[in-house]
N, C-alpha and C positions, 0 to 999 in steps of 0.2 A: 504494500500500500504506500502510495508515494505520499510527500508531508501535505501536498494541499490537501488529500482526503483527511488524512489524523487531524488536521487544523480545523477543517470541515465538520467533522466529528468532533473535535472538542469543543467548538460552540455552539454546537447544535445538542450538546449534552447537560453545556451549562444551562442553555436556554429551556429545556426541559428543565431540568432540574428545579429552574425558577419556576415555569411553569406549573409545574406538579406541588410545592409550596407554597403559591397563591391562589390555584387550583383556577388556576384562566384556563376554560374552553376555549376562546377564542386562540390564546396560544397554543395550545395541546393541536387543536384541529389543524391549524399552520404548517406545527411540526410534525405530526404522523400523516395527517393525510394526504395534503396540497402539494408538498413537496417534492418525495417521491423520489428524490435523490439518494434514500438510506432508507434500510428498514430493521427496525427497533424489535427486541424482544425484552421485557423484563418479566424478572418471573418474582411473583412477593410471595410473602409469608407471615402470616398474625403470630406477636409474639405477645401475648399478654393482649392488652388494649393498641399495640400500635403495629399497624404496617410495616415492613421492614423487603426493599427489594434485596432478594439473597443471590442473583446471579444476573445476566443478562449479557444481550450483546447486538452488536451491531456492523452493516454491511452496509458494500453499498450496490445501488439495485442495479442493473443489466439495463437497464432502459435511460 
């Protein structure tokens, strides 16, 4: 993976990040669906009362 994809992927990770923290739809939709340049897996798990993603990963798409 050449560095413009990892650079790509790293703000497009923060920007979730942010997004999943403010819980903006409007963001969320942007970055999973519109885009279409990467496709995202997380996989969560309830630990007690909170959410916790325990793995995940991401590519980018063929198209």
């Amino acid at each position: 993976m050449g560095t413009i994809h990892q650079a790509q992927i790293v703000a497009s990770e923060k920007d979730l990040l942010e997004a999943m923290k403010t819980s903006s739809a409007e963001l969320l939709d942007k970055l999973l669906h519109i885009d279409g340049k990467f496709r995202y897996l997380r996989v969560w798990k309830l630990f007690g009362d909170n959410w916790k993603v325990i793995a995940g990963s991401v590519v980018a798409s063929q198209t």
